[in-house]
TORKOL-4160 file (C-alpha; in steps of 0.2 Angstrom, whole numbers, padded with zeros to 4 digits, m for minus):
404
<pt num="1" X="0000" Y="0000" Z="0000"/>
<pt num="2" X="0013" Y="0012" Z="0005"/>
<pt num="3" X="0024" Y="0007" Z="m0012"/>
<pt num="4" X="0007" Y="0014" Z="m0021"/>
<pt num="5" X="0006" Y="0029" Z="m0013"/>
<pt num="6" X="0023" Y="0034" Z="m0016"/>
<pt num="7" X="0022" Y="0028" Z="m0035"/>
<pt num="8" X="0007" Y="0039" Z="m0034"/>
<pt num="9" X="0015" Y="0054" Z="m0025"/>
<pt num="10" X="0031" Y="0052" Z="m0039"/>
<pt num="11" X="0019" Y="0050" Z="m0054"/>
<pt num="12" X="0010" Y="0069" Z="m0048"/>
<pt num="13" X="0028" Y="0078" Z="m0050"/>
<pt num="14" X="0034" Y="0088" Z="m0062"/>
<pt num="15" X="0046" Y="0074" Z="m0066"/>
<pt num="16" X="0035" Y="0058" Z="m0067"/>
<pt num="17" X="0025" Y="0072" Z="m0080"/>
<pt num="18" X="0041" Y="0074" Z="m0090"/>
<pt num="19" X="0042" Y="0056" Z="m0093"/>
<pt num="20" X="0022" Y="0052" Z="m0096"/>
<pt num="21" X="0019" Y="0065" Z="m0108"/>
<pt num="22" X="0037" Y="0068" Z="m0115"/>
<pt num="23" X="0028" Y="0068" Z="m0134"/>
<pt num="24" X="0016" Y="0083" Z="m0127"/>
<pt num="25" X="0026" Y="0094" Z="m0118"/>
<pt num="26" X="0044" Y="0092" Z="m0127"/>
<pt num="27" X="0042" Y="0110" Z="m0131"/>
<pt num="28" X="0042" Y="0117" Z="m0115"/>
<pt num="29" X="0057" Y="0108" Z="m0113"/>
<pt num="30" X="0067" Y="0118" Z="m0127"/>
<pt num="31" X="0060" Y="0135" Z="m0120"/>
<pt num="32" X="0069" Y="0130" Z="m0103"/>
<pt num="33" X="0085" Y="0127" Z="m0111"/>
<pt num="34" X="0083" Y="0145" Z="m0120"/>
<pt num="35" X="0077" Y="0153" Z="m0104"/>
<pt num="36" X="0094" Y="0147" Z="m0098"/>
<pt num="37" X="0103" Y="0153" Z="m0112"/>
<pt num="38" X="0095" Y="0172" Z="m0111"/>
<pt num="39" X="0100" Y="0170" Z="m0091"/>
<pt num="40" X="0118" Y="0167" Z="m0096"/>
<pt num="41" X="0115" Y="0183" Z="m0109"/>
<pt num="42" X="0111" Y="0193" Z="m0097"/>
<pt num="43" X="0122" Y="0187" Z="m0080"/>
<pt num="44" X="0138" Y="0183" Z="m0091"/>
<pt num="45" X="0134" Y="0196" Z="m0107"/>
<pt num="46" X="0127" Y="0207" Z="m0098"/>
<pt num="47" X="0115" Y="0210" Z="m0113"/>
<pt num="48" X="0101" Y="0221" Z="m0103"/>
<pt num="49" X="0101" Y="0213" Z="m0089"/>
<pt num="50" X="0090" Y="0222" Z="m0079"/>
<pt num="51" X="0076" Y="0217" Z="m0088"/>
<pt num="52" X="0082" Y="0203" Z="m0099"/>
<pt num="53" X="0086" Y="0192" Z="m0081"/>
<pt num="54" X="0070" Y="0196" Z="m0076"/>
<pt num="55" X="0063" Y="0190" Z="m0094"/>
<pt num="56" X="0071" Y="0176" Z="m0094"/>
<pt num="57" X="0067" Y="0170" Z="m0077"/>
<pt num="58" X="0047" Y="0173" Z="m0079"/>
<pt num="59" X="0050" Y="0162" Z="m0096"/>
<pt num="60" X="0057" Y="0149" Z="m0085"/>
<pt num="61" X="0043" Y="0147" Z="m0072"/>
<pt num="62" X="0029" Y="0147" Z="m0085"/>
<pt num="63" X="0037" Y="0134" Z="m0094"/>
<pt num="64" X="0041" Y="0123" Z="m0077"/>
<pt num="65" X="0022" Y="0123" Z="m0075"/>
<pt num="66" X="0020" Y="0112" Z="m0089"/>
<pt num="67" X="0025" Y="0098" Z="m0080"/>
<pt num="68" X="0017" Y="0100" Z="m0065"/>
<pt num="69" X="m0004" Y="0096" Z="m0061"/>
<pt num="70" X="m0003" Y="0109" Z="m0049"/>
<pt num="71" X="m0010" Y="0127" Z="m0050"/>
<pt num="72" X="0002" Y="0136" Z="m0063"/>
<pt num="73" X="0008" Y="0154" Z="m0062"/>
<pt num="74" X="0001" Y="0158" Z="m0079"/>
<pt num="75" X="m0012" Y="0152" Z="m0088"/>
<pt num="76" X="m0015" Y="0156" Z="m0105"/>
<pt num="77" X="m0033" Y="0150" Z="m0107"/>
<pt num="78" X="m0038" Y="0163" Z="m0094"/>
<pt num="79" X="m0030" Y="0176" Z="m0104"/>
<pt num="80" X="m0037" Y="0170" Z="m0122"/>
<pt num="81" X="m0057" Y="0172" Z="m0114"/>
<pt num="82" X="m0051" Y="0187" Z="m0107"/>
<pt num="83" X="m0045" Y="0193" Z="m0124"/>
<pt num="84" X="m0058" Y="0185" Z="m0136"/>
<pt num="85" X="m0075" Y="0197" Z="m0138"/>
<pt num="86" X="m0092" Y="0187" Z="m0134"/>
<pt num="87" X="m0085" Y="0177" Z="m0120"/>
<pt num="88" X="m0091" Y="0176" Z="m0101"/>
<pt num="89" X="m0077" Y="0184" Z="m0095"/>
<pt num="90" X="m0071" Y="0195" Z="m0111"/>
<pt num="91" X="m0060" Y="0209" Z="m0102"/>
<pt num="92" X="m0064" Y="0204" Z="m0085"/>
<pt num="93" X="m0051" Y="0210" Z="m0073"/>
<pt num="94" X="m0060" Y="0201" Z="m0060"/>
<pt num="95" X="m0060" Y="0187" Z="m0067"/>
<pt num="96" X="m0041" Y="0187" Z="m0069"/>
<pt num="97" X="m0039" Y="0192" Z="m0052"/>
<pt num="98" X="m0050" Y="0178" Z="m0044"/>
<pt num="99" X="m0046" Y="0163" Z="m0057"/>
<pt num="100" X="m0026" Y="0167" Z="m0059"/>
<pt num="101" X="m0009" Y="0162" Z="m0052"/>
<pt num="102" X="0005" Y="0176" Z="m0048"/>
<pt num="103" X="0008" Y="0180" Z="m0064"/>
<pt num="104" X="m0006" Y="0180" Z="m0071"/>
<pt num="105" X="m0010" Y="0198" Z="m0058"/>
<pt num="106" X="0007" Y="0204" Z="m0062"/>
<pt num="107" X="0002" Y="0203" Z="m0080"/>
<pt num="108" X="m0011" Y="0213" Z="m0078"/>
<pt num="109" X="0000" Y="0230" Z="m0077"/>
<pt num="110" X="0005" Y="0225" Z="m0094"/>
<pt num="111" X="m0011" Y="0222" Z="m0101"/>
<pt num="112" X="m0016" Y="0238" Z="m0095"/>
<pt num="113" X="0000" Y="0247" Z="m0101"/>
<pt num="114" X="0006" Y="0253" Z="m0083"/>
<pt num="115" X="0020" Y="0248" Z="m0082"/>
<pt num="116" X="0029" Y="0256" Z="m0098"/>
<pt num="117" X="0019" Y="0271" Z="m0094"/>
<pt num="118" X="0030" Y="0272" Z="m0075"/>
<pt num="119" X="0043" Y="0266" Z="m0085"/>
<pt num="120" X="0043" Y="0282" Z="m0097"/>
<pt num="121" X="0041" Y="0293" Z="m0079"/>
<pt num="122" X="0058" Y="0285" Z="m0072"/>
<pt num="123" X="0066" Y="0290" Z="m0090"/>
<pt num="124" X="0062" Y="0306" Z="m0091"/>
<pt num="125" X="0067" Y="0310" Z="m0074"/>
<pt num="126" X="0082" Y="0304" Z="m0079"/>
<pt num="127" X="0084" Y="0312" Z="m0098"/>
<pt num="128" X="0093" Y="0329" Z="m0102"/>
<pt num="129" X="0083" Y="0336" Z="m0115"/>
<pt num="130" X="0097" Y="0349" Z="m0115"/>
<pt num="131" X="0106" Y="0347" Z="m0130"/>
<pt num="132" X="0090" Y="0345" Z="m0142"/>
<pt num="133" X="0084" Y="0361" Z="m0136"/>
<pt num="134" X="0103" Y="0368" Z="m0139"/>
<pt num="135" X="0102" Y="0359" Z="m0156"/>
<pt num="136" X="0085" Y="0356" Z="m0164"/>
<pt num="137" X="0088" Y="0349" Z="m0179"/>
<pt num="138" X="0093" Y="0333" Z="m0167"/>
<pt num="139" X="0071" Y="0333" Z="m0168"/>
<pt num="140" X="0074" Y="0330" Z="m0185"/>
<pt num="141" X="0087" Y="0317" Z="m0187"/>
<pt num="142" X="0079" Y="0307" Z="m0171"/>
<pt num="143" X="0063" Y="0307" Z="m0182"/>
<pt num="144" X="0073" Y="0301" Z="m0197"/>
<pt num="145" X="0078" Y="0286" Z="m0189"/>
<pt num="146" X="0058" Y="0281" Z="m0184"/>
<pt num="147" X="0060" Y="0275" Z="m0204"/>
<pt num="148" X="0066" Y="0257" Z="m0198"/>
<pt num="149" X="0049" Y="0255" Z="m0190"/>
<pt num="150" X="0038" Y="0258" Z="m0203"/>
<pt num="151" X="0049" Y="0250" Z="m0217"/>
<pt num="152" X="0049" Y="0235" Z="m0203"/>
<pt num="153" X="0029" Y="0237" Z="m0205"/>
<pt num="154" X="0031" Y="0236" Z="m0223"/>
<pt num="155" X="0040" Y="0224" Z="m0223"/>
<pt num="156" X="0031" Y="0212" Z="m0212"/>
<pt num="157" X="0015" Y="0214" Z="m0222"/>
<pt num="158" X="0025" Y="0207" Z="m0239"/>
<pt num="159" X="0030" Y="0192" Z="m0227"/>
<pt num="160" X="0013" Y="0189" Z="m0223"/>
<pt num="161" X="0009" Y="0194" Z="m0206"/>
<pt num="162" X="m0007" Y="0202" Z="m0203"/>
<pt num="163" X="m0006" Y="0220" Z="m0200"/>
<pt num="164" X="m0006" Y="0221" Z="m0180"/>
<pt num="165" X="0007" Y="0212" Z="m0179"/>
<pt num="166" X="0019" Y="0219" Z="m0194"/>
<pt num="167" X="0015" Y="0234" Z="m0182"/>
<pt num="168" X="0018" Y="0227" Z="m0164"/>
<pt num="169" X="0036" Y="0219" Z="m0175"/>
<pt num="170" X="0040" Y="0236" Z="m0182"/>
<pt num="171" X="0042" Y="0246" Z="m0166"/>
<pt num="172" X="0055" Y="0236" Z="m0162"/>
<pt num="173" X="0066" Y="0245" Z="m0174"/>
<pt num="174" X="0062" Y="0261" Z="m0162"/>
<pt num="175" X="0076" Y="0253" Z="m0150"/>
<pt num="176" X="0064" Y="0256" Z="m0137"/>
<pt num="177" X="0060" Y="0241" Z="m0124"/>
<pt num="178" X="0045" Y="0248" Z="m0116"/>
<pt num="179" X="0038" Y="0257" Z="m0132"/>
<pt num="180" X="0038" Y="0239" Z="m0138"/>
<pt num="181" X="0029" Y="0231" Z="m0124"/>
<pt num="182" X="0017" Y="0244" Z="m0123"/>
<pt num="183" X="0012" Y="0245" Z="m0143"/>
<pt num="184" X="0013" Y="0225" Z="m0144"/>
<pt num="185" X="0001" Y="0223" Z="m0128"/>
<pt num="186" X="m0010" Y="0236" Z="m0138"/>
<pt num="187" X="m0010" Y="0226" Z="m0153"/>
<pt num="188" X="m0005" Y="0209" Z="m0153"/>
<pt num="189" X="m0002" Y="0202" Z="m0135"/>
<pt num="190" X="0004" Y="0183" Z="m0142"/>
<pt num="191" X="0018" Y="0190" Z="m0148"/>
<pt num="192" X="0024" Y="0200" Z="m0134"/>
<pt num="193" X="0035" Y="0186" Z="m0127"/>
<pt num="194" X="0046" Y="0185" Z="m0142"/>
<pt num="195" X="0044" Y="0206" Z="m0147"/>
<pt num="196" X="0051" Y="0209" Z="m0129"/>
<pt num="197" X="0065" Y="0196" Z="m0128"/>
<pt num="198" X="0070" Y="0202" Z="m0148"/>
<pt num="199" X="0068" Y="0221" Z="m0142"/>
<pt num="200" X="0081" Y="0219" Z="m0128"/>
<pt num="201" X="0092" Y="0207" Z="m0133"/>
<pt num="202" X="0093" Y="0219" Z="m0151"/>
<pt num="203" X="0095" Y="0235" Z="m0139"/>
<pt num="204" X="0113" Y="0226" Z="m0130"/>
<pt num="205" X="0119" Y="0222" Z="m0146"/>
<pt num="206" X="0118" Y="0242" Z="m0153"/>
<pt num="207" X="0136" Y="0244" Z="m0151"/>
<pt num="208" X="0137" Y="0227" Z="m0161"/>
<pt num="209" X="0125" Y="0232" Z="m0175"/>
<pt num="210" X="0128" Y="0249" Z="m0177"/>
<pt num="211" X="0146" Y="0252" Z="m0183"/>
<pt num="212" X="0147" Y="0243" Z="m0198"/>
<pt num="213" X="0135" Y="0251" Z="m0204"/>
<pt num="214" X="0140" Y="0268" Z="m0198"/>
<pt num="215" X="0157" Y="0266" Z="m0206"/>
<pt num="216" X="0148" Y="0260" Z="m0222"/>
<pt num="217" X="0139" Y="0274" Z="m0226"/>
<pt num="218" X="0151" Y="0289" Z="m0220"/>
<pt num="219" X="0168" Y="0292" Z="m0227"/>
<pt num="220" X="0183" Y="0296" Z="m0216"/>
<pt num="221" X="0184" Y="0314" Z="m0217"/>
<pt num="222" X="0162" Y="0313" Z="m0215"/>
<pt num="223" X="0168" Y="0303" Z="m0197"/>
<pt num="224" X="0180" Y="0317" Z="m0192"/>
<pt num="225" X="0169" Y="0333" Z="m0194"/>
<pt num="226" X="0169" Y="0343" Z="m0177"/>
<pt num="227" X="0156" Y="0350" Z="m0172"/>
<pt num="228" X="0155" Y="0369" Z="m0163"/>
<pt num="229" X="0150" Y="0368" Z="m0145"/>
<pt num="230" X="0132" Y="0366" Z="m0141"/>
<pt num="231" X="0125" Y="0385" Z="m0135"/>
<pt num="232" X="0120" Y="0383" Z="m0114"/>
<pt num="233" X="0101" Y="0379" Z="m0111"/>
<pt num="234" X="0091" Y="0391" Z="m0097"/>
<pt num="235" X="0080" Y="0382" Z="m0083"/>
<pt num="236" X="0065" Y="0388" Z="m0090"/>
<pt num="237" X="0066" Y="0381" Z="m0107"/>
<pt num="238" X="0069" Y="0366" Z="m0101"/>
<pt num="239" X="0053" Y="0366" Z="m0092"/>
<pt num="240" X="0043" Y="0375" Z="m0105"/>
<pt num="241" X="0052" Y="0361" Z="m0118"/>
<pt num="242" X="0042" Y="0346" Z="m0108"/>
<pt num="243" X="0025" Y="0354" Z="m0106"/>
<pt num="244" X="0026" Y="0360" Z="m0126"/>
<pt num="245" X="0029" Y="0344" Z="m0131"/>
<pt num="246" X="0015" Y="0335" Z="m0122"/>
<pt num="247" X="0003" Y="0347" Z="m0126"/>
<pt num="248" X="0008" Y="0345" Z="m0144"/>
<pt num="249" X="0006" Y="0327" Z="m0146"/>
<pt num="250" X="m0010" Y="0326" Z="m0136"/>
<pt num="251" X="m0018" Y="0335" Z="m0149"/>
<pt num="252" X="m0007" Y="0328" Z="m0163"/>
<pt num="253" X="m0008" Y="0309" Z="m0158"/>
<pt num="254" X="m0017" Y="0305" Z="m0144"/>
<pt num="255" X="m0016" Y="0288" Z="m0141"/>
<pt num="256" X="0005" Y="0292" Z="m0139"/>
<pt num="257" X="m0002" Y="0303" Z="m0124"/>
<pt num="258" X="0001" Y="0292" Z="m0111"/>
<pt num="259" X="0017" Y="0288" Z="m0115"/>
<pt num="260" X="0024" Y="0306" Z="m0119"/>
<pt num="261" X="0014" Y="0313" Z="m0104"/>
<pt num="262" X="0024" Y="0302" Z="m0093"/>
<pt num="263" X="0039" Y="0305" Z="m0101"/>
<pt num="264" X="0038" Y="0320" Z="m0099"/>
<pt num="265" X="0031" Y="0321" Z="m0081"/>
<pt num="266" X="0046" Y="0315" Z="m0075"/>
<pt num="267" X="0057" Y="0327" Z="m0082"/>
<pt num="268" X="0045" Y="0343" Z="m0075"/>
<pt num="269" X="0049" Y="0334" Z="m0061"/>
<pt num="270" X="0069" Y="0331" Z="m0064"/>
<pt num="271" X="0071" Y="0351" Z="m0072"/>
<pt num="272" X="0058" Y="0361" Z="m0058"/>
<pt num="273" X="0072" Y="0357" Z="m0045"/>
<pt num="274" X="0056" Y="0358" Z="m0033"/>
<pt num="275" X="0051" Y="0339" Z="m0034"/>
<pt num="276" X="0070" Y="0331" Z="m0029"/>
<pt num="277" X="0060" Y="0318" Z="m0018"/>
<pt num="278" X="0047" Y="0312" Z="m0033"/>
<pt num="279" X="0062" Y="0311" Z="m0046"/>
<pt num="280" X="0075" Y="0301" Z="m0034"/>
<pt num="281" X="0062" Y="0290" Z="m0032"/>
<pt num="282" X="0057" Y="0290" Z="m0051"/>
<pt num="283" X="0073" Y="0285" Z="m0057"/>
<pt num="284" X="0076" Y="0273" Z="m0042"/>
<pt num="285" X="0065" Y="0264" Z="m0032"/>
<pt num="286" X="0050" Y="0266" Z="m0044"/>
<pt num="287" X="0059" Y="0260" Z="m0059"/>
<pt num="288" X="0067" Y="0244" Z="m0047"/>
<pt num="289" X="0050" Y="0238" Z="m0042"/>
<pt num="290" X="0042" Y="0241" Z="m0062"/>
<pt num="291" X="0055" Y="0234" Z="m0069"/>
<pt num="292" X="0057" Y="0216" Z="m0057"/>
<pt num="293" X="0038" Y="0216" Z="m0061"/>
<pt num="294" X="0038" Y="0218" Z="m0081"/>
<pt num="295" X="0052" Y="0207" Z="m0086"/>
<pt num="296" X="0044" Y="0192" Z="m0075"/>
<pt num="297" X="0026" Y="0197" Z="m0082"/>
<pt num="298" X="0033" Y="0197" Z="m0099"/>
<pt num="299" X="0043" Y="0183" Z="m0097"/>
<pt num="300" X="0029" Y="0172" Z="m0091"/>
<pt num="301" X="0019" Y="0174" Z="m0111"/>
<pt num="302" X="0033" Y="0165" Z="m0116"/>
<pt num="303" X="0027" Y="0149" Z="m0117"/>
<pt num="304" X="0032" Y="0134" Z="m0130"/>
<pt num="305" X="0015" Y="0138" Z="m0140"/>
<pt num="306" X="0019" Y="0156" Z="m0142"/>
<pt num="307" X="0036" Y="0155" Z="m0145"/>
<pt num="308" X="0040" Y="0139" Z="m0155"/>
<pt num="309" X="0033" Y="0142" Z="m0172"/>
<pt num="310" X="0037" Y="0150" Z="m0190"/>
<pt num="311" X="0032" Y="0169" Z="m0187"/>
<pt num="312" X="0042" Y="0171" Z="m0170"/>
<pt num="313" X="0058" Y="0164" Z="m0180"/>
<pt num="314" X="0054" Y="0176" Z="m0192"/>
<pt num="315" X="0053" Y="0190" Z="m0179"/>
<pt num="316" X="0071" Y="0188" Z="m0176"/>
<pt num="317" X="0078" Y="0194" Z="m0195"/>
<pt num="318" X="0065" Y="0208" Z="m0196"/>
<pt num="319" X="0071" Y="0213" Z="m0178"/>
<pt num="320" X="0088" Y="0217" Z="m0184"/>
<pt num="321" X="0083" Y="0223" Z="m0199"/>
<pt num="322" X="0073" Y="0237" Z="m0190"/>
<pt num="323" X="0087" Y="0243" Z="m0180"/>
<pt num="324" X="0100" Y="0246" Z="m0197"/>
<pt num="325" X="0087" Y="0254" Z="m0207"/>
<pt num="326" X="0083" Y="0265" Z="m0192"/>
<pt num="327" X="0102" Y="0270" Z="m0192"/>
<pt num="328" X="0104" Y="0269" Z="m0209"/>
<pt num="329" X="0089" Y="0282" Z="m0212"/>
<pt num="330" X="0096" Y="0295" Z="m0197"/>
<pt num="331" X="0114" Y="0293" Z="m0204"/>
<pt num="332" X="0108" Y="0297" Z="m0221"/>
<pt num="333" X="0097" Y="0312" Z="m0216"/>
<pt num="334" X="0112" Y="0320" Z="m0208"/>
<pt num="335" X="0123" Y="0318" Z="m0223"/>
<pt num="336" X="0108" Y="0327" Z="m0234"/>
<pt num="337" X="0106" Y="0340" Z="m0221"/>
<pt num="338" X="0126" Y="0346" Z="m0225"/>
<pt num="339" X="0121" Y="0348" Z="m0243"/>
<pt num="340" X="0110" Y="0364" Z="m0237"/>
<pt num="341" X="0118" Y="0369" Z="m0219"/>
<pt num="342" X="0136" Y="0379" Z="m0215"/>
<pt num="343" X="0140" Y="0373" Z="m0199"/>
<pt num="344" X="0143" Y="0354" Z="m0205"/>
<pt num="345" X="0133" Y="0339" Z="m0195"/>
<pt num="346" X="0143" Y="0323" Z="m0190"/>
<pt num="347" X="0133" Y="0309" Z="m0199"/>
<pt num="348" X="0137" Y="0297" Z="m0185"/>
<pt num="349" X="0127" Y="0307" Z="m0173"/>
<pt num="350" X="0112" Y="0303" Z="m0186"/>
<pt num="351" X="0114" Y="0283" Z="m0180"/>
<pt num="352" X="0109" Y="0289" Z="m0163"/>
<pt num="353" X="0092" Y="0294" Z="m0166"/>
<pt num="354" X="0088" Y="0276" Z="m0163"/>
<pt num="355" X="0080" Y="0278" Z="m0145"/>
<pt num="356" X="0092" Y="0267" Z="m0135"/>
<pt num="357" X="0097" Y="0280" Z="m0123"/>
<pt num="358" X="0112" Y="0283" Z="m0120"/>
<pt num="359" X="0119" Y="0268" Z="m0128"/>
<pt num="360" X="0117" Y="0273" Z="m0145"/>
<pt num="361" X="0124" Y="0290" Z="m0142"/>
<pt num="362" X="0140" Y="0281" Z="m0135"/>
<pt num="363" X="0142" Y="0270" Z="m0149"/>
<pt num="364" X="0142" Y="0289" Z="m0160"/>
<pt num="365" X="0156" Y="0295" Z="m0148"/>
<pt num="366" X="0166" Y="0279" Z="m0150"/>
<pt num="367" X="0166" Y="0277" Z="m0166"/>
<pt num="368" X="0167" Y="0297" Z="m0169"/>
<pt num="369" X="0185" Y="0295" Z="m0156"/>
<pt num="370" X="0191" Y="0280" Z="m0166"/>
<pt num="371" X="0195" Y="0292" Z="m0180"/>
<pt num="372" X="0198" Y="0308" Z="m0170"/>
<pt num="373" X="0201" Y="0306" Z="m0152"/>
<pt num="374" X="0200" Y="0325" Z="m0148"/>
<pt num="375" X="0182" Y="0324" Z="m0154"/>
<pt num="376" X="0170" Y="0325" Z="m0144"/>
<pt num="377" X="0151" Y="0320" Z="m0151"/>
<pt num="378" X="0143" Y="0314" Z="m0135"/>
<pt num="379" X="0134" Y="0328" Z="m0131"/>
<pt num="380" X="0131" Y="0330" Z="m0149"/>
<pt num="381" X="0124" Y="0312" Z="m0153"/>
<pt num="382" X="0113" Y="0315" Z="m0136"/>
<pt num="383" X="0101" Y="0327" Z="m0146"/>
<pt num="384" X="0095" Y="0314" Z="m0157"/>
<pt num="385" X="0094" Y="0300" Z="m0145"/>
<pt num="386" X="0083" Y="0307" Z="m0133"/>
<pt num="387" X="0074" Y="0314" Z="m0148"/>
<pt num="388" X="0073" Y="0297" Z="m0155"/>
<pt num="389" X="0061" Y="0294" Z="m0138"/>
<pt num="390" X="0051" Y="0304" Z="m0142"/>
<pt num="391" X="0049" Y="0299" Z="m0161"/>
<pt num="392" X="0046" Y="0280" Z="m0155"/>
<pt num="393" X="0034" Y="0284" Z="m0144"/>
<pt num="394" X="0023" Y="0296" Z="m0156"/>
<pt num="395" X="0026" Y="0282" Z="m0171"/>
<pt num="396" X="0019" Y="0268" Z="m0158"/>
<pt num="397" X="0003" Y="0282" Z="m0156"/>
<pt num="398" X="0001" Y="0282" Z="m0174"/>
<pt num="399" X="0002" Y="0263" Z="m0178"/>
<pt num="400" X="m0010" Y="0260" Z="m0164"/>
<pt num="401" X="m0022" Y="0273" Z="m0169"/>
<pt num="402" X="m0021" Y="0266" Z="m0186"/>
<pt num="403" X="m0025" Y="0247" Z="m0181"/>
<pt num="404" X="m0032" Y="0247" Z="m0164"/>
């Protein structure tokens, strides 16, 4: 009796599961060994591993659960009524909240956007819109680069996805993780897992991506322009820039609203000098706590069925494909923009109008310093950059205005 129960007891794990239906849940096996592989990423890498550890781990536990007969963290069948209109429970927090495991809460703060949204707050209490006020032709060269989204988009449609997701694939090309998450859980939630995990791992490899094709469309005496000193910036147009800016793309794109609002909330808070408390813990402690409680939640859509098919291996080319169009485009803006202008543009800056901040304006310094170490492009390539935020988050307003 006792031999039973314990052949019982062993045929109820995870492991006894792993043996009995190997031929079912194989999958969930593969996206364990790749959740270990984007832990190494991040831990060893160091590829954005404040979120990407977090990713990785979420995809981990949601894809244990396939072996177990106990309550799961996730549950994608919850989420698929919740989603699908005529149902009982068609966008029923409620129902989530009473009928879901841990993740399945946390998710809720990406379903309802929140968490980019506080993510934006923590980045612009962080950002120096200083030298695109100094410079505002960076507005235009940051908008230049948005091309790799759209031309994504394009893309994507001629391969055969269906519009909300070429768009939910595109805005990966605005080098912007939380702009992705938040237009993807707009449009197409079943892609977020692999959107999110491309968007990331894409965004580490910037200094990668970028400098071939930097050094491929500039010339050496393009690379060792120097540009004049950027003029100083008062306190008050920093804090009139912000407010502008928001009230403009309310009006202009409203659905971008919450993201450029919160953007730019945080930087109010960061240029008032009045709100030291709510920007040290904007940057800090409120970007910690979103940012343990996104990469797990995004993580845990990662499961074997969402993940483990043709489109989602297709993701992965467009992804990077995204990111040198957009630094092509901005590169190629700023060479045309010399043709009309006397005081000559550095065409590397241009590749930093991809919104990874401020990776993308180091890898215009670096490259700028490989040819010319007493040139300084920095503060230069910053103008585009955080411009390049604010382009991705207006292009992710229009495509979701467009197909929502």
């Amino acid at each position: 009796m006792l031999t039973e129960k314990i052949l019982d007891f062993l045929k109820t794990t995870g492991f006894g599961q792993l043996i009995s239906n190997f031929g079912q849940n194989w999958p969930s096996l593969i996206m364990i060994a790749l959740s270990l592989f984007l832990l190494w990423l991040g831990i060893k890498k160091q590829f954005e591993p404040l979120l990407l550890v977090g990713i990785a781990f979420g995809m981990l536990l949601t894809n244990l659960t396939a072996f177990t007969t106990g309550d799961a963290l996730y549950h994608t069948e919850l989420w698929k009524e919740f989603m699908t209109e005529g149902t009982e429970h068609y966008h029923s927090y409620g129902y989530i909240l009473a009928e879901g495991g841990l993740l399945d809460i946390l998710y809720i703060g990406v379903k309802t956007c929140l968490y980019p949204c506080l993510i934006f707050i923590g980045i612009g209490a962080m950002t120096d819109f200083g030298p695109l006020i100094s410079n505002p032709k960076s507005l235009i060269l940051g908008a230049a680069a948005q091309v790799g989204i759209f031309a994504t988009f394009i893309g994507c449609i001629y391969l055969g996805f269906e519009q909300k997701a070429a768009a939910s694939i595109g805005i990966i090309g605005g080098a912007d993780g939380p702009t992705a998450i938040y237009t993807t859980s707009k449009l197409f939630p079943a892609l977020l897992g692999p959107i999110a995990v491309a968007a990331y791992s894409y965004m580490a490899l910037v200094p990668v991506i970028q400098p071939p094709i930097m050094k491929l469309l500039t010339t050496k005496k393009e690379r060792l322009i120097v540009m004049k000193p950027l003029r100083p910036v008062s306190k008050t147009e920093k804090i009139i820039f912000p407010i502008v800016v928001t009230v403009f793309v309310a009006l202009l794109v409203p659905s971008a609203t919450p993201l450029i609002g919160c953007l730019m909330l945080g930087n109010v808070w960061k240029e008032s000098g009045v709100c030291e408390r709510l920007c040290k813990t904007a940057q800090n402690e409120l970007m910690n706590i979103v940012t343990i409680f996104l990469g797990i939640s995004v993580g845990a859509t990662a499961t074997a069925k969402a993940f483990l098919n043709f489109d989602t291996l297709k993701i992965l080319p467009m992804g990077i494909a995204a990111f040198a169009v957009g630094t092509a485009g901005g590169i190629l803006l700023a060479k045309f923009m010399n043709l009309f202008t006397k005081n000559k543009i550095n065409p590397l800056i241009g590749s930093a109008g991809v919104s990874a901040v401020p990776m993308a304006a180091r890898v215009s310094q670096s490259v700028g310093q490989k040819e010319n170490p007493s040139n300084f492009l920095l503060m230069h390539a910053m103008g585009p950059n955080v411009a390049g935020v604010i382009g991705s988050a207006i292009a992710a307003g229009v495509l979701i205005s467009l197909f929502s």
